[in-house]
C-alpha positions as CSV (number, residue, x, y, z in Angstrom):
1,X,0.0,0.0,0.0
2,X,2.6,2.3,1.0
3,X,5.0,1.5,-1.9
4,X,1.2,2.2,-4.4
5,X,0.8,5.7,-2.8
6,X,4.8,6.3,-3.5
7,X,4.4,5.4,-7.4
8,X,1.6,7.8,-7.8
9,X,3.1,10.1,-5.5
10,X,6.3,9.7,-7.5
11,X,4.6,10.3,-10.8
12,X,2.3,12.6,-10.0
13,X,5.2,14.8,-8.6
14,X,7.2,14.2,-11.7
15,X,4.4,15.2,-13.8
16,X,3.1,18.3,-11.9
17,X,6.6,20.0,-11.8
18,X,7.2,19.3,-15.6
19,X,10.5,16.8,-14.7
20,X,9.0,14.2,-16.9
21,X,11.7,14.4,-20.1
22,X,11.4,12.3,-22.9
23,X,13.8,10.1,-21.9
24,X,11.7,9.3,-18.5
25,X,9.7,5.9,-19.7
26,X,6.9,5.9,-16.8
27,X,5.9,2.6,-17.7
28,X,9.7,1.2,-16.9
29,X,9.4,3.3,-13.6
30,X,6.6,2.0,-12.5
31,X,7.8,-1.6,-13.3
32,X,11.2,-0.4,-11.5
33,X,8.8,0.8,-8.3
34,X,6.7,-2.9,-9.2
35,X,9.9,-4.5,-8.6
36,X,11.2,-2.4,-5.2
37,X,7.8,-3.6,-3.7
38,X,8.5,-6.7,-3.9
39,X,12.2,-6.2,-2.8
40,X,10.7,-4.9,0.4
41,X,7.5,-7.2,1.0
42,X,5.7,-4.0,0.9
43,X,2.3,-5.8,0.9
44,X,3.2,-7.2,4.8
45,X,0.0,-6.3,6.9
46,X,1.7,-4.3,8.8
47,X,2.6,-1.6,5.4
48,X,-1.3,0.1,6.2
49,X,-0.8,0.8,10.3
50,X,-0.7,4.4,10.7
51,X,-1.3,5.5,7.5
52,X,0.3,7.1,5.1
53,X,3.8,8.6,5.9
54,X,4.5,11.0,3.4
55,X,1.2,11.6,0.9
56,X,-0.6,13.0,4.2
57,X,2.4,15.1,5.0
58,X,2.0,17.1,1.6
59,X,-2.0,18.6,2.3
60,X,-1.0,21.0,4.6
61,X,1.7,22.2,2.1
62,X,-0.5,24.4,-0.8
63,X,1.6,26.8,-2.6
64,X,3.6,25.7,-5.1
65,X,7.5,27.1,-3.4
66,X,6.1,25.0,-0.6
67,X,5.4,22.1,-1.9
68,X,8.9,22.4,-3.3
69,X,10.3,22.5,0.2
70,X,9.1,19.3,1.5
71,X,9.7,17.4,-1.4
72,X,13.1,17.9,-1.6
73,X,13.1,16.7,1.8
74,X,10.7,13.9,1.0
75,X,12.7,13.4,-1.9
76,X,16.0,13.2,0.0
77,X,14.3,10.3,2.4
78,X,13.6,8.4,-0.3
79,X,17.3,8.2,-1.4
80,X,19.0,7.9,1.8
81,X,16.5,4.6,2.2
82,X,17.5,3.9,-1.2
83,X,21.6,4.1,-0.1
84,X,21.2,0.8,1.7
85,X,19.5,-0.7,-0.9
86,X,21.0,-3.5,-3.4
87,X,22.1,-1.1,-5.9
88,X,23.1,-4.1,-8.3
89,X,19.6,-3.9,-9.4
90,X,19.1,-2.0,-12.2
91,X,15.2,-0.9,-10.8
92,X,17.5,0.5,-7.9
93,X,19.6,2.2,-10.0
94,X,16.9,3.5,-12.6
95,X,14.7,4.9,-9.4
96,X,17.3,6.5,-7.9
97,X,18.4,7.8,-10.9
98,X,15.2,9.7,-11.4
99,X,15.2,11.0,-7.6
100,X,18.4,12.4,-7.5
101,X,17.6,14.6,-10.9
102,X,14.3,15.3,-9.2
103,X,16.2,16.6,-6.2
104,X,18.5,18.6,-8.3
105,X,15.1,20.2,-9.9
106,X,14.4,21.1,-5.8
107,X,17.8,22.5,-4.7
108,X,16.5,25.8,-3.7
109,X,13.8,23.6,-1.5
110,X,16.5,21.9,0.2
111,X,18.7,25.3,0.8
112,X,15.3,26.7,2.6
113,X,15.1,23.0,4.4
114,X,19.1,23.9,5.6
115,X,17.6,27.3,6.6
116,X,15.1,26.3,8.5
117,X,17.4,23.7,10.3
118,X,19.8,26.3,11.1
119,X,16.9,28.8,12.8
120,X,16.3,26.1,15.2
121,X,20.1,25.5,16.0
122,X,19.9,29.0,17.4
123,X,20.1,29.2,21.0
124,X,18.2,31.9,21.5
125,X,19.1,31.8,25.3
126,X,22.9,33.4,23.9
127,X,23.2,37.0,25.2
128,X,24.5,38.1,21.9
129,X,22.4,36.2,19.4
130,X,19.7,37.8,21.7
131,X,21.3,41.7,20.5
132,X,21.1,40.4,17.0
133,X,18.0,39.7,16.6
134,X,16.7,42.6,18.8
135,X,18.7,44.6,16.2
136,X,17.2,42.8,13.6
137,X,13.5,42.9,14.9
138,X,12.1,45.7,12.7
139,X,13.6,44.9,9.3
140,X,11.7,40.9,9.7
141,X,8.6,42.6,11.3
142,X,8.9,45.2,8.1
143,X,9.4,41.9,5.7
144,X,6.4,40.4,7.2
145,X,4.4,43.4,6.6
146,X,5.3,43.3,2.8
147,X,4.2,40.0,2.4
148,X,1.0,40.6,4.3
149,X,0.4,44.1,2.6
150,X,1.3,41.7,-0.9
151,X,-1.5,39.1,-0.1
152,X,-3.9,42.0,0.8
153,X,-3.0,43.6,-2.7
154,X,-3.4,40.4,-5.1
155,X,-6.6,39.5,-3.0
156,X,-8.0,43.0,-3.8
157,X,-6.9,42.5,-7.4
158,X,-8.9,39.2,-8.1
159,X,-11.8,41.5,-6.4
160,X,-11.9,44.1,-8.8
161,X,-11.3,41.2,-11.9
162,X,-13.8,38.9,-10.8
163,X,-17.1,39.5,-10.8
164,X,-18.2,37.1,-7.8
């Protein structure tokens, strides 16, 4: 079940981000993803507790620069799984193939993953990171007010153009 959602979710993702080249055969991929399935017993019982692990995850992500964020992280997952894989397999090789030019089509998403990473390194308990960002304060609270001020400003946009 798990290894079904990660086809479509695989696909679909290739698809809607316009990654799928000419080269890309989707029908050998999903024989490739056919064929890691079964490498992994991934119709066990046990493959449907808890639901899905990564399909759920991507909901709550809507915009398209964030949906770029969390799958180069989901993207990344997949291939560190993949690294202690058989890679004598060619459907190993062929998947992994695809993810890492996928995950070079999201490097800026996983450069905003490092970022956000790093924020939370901060000890914000650190006398001087504490003056930095007090010295910083107005310039994000001024950023966040662009962005807000820019979201009020398309929405009354659409307003004037739509005639709901």
């Amino acid at each position: 079940m798990a290894f079904q959602t990660y086809s479509l979710f695989v696909l679909s993702l290739m698809i809607s981000f316009g990654h799928v080249e000419n080269r890309l055969n989707l029908l050998q991929l999903q024989n490739d993803i056919d064929k890691l399935k079964a490498d992994f017993n991934s119709s066990h019982s046990d493959v449907a507790d808890g639901g899905p692990i990564f399909t759920e995850r991507l909901s709550s992500w809507t915009e398209r620069n964030e949906k770029r964020i969390i799958l180069s992280q989901i993207i990344s997952m997949y291939l560190k799984m993949l690294e202690n894989t058989d890679k004598s397999k060619a459907h190993v090789r062929n998947i992994a193939e695809e993810l890492h030019t996928l995950k070079e089509s999201l490097s800026d998403g996983s450069k905003k993953i490092e970022d956000l990473k790093d924020l939370t390194k901060l000890q914000m308990s650190d006398l001087k990171i504490q003056r930095k960002a007090v010295n910083e304060l107005f310039s994000v609270l001024q950023k966040l007010g662009d962005t807000s001020s820019s979201h009020k400003r398309k929405r009354r946009q659409f307003q004037r153009l739509c005639k709901c």
